[in-house]
C-alpha positions as CSV (number, residue, x, y, z in Angstrom):
1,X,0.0,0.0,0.0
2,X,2.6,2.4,1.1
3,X,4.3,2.1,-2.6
4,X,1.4,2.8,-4.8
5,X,1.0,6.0,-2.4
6,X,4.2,6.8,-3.8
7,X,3.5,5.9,-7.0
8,X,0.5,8.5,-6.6
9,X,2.7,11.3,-5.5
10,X,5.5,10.6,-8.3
11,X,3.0,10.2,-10.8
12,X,1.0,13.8,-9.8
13,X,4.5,15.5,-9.6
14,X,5.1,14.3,-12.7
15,X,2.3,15.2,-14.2
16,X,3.0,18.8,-12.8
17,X,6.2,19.2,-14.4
18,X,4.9,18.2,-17.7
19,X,2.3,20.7,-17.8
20,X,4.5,23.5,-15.9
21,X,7.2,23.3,-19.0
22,X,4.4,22.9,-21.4
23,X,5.5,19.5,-22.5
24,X,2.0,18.2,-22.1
25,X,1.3,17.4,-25.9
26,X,-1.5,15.9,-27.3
27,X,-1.1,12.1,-26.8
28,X,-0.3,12.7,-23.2
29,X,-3.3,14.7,-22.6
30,X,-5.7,11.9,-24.2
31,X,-3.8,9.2,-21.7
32,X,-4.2,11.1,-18.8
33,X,-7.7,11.9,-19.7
34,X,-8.2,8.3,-20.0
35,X,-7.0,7.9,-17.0
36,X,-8.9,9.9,-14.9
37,X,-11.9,8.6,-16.5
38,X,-11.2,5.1,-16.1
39,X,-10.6,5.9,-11.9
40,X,-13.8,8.0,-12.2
41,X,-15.6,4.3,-13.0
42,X,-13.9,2.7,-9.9
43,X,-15.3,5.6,-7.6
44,X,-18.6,5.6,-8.8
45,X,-19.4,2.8,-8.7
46,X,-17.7,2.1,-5.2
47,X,-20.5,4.8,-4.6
48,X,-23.1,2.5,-6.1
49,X,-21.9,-0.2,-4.1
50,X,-21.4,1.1,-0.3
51,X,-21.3,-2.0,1.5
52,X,-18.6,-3.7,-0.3
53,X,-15.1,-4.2,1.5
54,X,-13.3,-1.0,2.2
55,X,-10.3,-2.4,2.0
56,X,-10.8,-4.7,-1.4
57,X,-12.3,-1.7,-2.9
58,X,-9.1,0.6,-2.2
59,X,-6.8,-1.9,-3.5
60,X,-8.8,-3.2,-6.4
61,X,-8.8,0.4,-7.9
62,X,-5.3,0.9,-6.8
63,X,-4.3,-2.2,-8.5
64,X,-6.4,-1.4,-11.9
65,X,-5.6,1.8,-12.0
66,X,-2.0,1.7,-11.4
67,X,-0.6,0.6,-14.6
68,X,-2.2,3.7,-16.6
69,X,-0.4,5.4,-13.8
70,X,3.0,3.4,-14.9
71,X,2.5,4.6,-18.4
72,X,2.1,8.3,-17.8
73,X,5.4,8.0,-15.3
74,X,7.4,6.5,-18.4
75,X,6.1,8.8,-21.0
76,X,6.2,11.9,-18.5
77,X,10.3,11.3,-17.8
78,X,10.9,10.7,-21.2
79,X,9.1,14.4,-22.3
80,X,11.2,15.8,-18.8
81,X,14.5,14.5,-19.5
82,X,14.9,12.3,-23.4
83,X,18.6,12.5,-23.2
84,X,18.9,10.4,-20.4
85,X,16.6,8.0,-21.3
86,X,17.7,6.3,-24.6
87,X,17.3,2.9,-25.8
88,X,20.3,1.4,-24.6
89,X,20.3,2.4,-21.3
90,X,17.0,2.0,-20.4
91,X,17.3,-2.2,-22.1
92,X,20.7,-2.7,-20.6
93,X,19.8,-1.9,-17.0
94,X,15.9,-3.7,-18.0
95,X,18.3,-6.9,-18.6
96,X,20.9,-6.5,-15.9
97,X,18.3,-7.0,-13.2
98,X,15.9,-9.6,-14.9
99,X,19.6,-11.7,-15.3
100,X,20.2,-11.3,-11.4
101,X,16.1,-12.3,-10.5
102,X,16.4,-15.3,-13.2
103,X,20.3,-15.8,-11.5
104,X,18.9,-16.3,-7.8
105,X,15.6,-18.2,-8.9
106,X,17.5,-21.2,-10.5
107,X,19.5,-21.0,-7.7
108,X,16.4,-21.3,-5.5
109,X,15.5,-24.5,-6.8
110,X,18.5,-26.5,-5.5
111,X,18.0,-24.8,-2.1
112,X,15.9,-26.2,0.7
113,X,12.0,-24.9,0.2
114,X,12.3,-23.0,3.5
115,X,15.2,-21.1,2.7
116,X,13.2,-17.9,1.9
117,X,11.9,-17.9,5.4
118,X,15.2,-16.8,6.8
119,X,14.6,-13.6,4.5
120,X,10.8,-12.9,5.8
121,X,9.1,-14.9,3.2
122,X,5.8,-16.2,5.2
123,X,2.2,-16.7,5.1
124,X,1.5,-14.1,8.2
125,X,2.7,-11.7,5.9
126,X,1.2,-12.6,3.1
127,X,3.7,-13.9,1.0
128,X,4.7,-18.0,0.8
129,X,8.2,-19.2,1.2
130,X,7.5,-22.0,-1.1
131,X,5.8,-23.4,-4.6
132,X,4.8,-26.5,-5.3
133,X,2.5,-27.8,-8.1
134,X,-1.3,-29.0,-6.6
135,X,1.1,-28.3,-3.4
136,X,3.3,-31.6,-3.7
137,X,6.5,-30.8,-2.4
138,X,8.3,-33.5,-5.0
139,X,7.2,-30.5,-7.6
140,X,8.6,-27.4,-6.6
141,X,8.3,-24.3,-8.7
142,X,10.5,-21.5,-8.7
143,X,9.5,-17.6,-8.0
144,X,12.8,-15.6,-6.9
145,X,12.2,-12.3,-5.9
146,X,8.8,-12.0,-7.0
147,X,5.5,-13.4,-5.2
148,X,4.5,-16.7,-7.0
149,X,6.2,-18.6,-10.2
150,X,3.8,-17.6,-12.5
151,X,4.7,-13.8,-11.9
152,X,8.4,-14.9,-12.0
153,X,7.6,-16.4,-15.9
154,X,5.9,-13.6,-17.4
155,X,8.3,-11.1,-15.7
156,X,11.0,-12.6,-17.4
157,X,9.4,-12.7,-20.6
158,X,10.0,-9.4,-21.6
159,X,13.9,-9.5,-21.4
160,X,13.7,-12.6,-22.8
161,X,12.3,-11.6,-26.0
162,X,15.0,-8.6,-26.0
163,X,17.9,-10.5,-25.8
164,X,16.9,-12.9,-28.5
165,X,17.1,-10.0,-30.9
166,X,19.9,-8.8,-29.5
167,X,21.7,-11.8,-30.5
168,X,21.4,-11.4,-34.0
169,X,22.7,-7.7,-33.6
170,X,25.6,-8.0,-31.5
171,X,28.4,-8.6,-34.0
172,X,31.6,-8.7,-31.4
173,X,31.6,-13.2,-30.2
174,X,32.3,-12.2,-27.0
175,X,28.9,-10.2,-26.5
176,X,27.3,-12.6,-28.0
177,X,28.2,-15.8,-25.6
178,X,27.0,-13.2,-23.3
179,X,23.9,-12.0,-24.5
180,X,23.2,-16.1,-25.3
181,X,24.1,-17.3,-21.4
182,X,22.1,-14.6,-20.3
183,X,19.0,-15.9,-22.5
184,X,19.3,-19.4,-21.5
185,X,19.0,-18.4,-17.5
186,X,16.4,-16.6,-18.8
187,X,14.9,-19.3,-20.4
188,X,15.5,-22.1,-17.6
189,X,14.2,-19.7,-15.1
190,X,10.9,-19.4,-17.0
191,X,11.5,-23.8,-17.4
192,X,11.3,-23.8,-13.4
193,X,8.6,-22.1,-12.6
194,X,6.2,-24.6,-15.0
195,X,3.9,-21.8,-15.9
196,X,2.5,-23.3,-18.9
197,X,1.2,-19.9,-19.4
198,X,4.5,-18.3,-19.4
199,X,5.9,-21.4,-21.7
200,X,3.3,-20.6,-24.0
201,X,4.3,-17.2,-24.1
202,X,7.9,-17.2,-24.4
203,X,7.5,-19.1,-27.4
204,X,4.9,-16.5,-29.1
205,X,6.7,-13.2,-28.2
206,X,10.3,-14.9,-29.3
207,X,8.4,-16.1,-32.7
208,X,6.8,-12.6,-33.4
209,X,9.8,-10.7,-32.6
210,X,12.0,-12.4,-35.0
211,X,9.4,-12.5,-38.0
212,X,8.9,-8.8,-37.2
213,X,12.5,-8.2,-37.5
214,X,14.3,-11.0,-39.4
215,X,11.4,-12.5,-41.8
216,X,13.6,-13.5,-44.8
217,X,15.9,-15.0,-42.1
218,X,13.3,-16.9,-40.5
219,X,11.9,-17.8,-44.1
220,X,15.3,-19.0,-45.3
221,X,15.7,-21.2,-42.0
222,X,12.5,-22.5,-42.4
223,X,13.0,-23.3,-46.4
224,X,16.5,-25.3,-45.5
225,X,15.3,-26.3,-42.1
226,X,11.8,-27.8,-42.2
227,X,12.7,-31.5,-42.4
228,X,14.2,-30.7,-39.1
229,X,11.4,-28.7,-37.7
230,X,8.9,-31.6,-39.0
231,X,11.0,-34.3,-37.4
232,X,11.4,-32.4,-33.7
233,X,7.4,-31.7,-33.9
234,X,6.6,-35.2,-34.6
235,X,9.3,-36.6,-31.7
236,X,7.5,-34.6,-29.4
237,X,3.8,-35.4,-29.9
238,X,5.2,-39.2,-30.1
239,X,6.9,-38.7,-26.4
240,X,3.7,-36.4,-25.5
241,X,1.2,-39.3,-26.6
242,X,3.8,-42.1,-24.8
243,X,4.9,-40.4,-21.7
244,X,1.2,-38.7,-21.2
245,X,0.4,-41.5,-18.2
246,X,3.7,-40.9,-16.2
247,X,3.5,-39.0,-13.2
248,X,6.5,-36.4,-14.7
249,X,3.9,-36.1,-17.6
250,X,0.6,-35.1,-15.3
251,X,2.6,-33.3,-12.9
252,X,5.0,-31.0,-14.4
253,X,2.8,-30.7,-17.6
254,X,-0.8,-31.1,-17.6
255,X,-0.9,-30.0,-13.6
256,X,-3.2,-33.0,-13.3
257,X,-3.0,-35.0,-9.7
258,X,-3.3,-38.9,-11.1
259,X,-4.5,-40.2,-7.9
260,X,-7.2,-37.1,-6.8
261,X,-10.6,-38.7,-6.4
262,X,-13.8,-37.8,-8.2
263,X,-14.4,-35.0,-6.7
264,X,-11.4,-33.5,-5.8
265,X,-10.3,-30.7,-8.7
266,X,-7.0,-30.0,-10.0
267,X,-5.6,-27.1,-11.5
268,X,-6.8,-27.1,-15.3
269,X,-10.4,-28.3,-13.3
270,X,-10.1,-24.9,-11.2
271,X,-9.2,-22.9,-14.4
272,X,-12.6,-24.0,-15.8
273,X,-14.7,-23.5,-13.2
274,X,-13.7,-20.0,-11.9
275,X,-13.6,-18.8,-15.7
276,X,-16.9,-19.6,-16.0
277,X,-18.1,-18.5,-12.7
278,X,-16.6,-14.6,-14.2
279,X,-18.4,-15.2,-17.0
280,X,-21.7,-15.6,-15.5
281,X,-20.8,-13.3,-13.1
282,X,-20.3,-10.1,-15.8
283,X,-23.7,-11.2,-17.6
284,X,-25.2,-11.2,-14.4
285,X,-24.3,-7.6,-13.5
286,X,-23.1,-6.7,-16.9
287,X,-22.5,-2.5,-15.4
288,X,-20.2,-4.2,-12.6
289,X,-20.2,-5.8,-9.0
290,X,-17.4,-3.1,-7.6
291,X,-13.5,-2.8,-7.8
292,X,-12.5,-5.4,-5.2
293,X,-14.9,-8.0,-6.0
294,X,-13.2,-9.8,-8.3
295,X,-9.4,-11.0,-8.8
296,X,-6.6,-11.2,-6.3
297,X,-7.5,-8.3,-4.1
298,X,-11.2,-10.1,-3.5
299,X,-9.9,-12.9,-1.7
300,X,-9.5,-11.2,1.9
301,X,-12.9,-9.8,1.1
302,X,-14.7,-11.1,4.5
303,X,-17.9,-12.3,2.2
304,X,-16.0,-14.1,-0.1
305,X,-14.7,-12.9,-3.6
306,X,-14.6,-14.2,-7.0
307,X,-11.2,-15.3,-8.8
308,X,-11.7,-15.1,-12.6
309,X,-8.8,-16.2,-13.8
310,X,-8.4,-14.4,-16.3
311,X,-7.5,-10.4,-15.7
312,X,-10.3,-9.1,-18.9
313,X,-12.8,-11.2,-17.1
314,X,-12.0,-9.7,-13.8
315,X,-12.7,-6.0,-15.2
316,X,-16.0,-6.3,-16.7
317,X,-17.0,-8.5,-13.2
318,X,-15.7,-5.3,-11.4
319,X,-16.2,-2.2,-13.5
320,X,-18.6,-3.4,-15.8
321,X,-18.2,-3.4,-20.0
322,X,-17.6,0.4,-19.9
323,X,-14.7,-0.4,-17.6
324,X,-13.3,-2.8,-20.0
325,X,-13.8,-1.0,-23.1
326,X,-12.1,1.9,-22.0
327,X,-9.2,-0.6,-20.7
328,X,-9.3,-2.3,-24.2
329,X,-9.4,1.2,-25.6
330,X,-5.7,2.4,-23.7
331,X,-3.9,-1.3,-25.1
332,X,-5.7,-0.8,-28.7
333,X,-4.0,3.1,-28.9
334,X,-0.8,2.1,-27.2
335,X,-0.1,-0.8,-29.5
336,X,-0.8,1.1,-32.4
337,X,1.5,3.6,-31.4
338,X,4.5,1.2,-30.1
339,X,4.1,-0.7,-33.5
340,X,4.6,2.6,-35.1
341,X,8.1,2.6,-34.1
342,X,9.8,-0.2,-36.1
343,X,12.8,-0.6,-34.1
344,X,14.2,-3.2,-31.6
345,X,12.6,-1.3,-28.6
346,X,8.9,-1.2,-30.2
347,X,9.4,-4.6,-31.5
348,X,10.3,-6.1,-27.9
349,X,7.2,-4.2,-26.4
350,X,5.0,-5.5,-29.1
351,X,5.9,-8.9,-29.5
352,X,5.7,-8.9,-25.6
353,X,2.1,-7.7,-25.7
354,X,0.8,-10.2,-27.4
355,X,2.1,-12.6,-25.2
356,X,0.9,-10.9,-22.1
357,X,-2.6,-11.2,-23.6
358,X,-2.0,-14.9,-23.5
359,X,-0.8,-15.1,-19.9
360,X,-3.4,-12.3,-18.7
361,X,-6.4,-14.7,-20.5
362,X,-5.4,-17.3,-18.4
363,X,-4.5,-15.7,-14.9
364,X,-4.2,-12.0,-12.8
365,X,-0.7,-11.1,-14.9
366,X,-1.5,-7.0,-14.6
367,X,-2.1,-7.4,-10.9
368,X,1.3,-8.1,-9.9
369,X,3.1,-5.4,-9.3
370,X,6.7,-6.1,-11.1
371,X,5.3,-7.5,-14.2
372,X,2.6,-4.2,-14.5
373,X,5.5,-1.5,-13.6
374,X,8.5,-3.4,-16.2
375,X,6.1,-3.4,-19.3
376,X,3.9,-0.2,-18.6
377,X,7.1,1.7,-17.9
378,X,8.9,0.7,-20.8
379,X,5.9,1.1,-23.1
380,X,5.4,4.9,-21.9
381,X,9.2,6.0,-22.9
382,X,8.4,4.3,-26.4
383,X,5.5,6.1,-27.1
384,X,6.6,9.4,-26.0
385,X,9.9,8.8,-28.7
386,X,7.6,6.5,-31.4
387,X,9.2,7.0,-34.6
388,X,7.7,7.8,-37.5
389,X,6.3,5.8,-40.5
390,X,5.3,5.2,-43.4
391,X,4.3,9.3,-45.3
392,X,5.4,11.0,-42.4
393,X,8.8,8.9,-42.4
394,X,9.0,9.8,-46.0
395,X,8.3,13.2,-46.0
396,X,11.1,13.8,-43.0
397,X,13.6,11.6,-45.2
398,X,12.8,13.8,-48.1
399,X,13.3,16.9,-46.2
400,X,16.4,15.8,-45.0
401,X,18.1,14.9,-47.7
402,X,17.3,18.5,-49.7
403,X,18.8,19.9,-46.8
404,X,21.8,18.0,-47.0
405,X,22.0,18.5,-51.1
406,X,21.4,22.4,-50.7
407,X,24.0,22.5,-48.0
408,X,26.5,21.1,-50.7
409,X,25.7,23.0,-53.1
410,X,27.5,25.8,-53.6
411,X,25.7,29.4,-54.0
412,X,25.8,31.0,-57.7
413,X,28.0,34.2,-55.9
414,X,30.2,31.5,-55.0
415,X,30.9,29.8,-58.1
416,X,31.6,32.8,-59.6
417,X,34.2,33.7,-57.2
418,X,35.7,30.6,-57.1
419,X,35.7,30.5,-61.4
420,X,37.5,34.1,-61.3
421,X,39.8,33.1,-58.8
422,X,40.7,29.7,-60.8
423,X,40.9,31.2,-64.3
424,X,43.8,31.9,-65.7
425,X,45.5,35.2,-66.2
426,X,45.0,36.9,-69.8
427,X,48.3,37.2,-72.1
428,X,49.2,40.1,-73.6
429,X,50.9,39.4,-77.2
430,X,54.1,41.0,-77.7
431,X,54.6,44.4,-79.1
């Protein structure tokens, strides 16, 4: 609580400075506008529903409304101060700490379980020392710094998908061994923590990102490669189909328990059930049960809450389909405007995005804290710098290069200078 209070006062101070030095342009405006209108929402109907959970309802619109306050924080330093927030800083110190949180998270998983008690991990305060799938302590899951594995595997998504396309752009060996180490802790980090979501993905932000920015290279590879590719998809569905009964197979995999009875329900059972619970829930009250009621925040709720699994689900229960649609509204404009960009930076975020709309379809993603304030950071400092396109892009090109031709070329005054000075003296013929 006491950090998104900060995060208040930051963001309002920013927000100050932006209009004080009259850097407030258009686009920030609209987002901020969007903002407050999407809080108004919260509060009204918090007034509509007076008898819901003080404390759910604080932190349910704290929680929602936070990562529109991330984005105007990234966009409002980079209109303050765009010198000291280029590209390669703002990536390199990105991928410096997601290499130390997937560094200590592998570590983690050769450790005891209660190891992170010794640092104040507990359940009295509301965070567990310990993962394990359907709580078997055979199957441990990973979470490092952050507050559950699948947190851990979408944070690190992100980074991962930026150092994959770093690796094609790094020409010196040495960087590249590094920037390839650093993906594969990346990538075994997100292996430990047996999201399936983040799995899922990892593998559609890495694919997008390199068909975004190396398609004939990914159509060459895939002309002299396919045999390859055919072969390794066919080996796994064979071990899928044979190993599908073992217990490494229903554990690690499928999240299935092999010897829960009828009526116990696993994790995929769970998924189901609570999806569809939203769903009825939102056509039920299709204007909104409350911020609080639904997601993370609504479990403490003393009458019960309702976990959606799924984060869009969880903002038409609360705030109803206006809430949603103007949610939907702030990704639709911000993705048009990262995709704008063209470059590494708005190809990371991009590819990224789509992949967060797969984990966020299948769990809370946007409610945890790290995950919210890494992307909707990042995405505000590359819409405050997007880069042209297409007629714009050509019409700045354009102008450019005739300023760079008439700078060449020499003045008519001084060509004829320069001709008088380089012609040759006269001769006078002999008397």
């Amino acid at each position: 609580m006491g950090k998104d209070v900060m995060l208040g006062v930051v963001v309002l101070f920013t927000i100050c400075l932006v209009w004080r030095q009259g850097k407030a342009n258009r686009l920030f405006r609209t987002l901020l506008g969007v903002t407050f209108l999407y809080g108004l929402v919260h509060l009204l109907l918090w007034a509509f529903h007076p008898d819901l959970y003080a404390k759910s309802v604080m932190l349910g619109t704290i929680y929602n409304v936070r990562l529109m306050l991330f984005l105007l924080l990234g966009m409002g330093a980079v209109l303050l101060w765009p010198a000291k927030f280029a590209f390669s800083s703002v990536i390199k110190w990105t991928l410096v700490v997601s290499s130390v949180v997937a560094a200590l998270g592998v570590i983690q998983y050769f450790l005891p379980s209660d190891t992170l008690m010794h640092f104040g991990y507990s359940l009295e305060r509301g965070v567990r020392p310990a993962f394990a799938i359907d709580d078997h302590p055979d199957f441990p899951r990973i979470m490092s710094t952050l507050r559950e594995p699948n947190a851990l595997g979408a944070y690190l998504i992100l980074p991962a998908t930026a150092l994959t396309l770093l690796f094609f752009r790094v020409k010196d060996s040495g960087r590249r061994y590094l920037v390839a180490g650093s993906w594969l802790m990346h990538a075994l980090a997100i292996f430990l923590t047996f999201s399936r979501s983040a799995w899922l993905a990892l593998v559609l932000s890495v694919l997008l990102a390199l068909w975004w920015q190396h398609k004939q290279r990914v159509r060459n590879a895939f002309k002299r490669f396919w045999p390859v590719m055919a072969a390794g998809v066919l080996l796994v569905a064979i071990i899928g189909l044979t190993q599908r009964n073992t217990t490494f197979f229903q554990q690690y995999v499928v999240h299935s328990n092999s010897e829960e009875q009828v009526a116990d329900l696993d994790s995929n059972d769970y998924h189901s059930l609570l999806v569809k619970q939203g769903l009825e829930g939102v056509r039920d009250n299709p204007m909104g049960h409350g911020p609080g009621t639904a997601g993370i925040v609504s479990i403490q709720n003393p009458g019960g809450g309702q976990l959606t699994e799924n984060y869009y689900i969880q903002i038409a229960y609360e705030v109803g389909i206006v809430g949603l649609g103007l949610f939907v509204a702030a990704n639709f404009l911000l993705y048009v405007l990262l995709w704008r960009r063209h470059d590494l930076f708005g190809v990371v975020l991009c590819a990224s995005f789509w992949a967060y709309v797969v984990t966020n379809m299948l769990l809370h993603t946007w409610s945890n804290e790290a995950v919210a304030a890494q992307w909707w950071i990042l995405a505000g400092m590359g819409i405050a710098t997007t880069i042209p396109s297409g007629p714009e892009l050509n019409a700045k090109v354009s102008q450019l290069a005739h300023r760079a031709i008439k700078a060449k070329k020499p003045s008519k005054s001084k060509k004829s200078r320069s001709a008088k000075r380089k012609s040759p003296p006269k001769r006078t013929k002999p008397a």
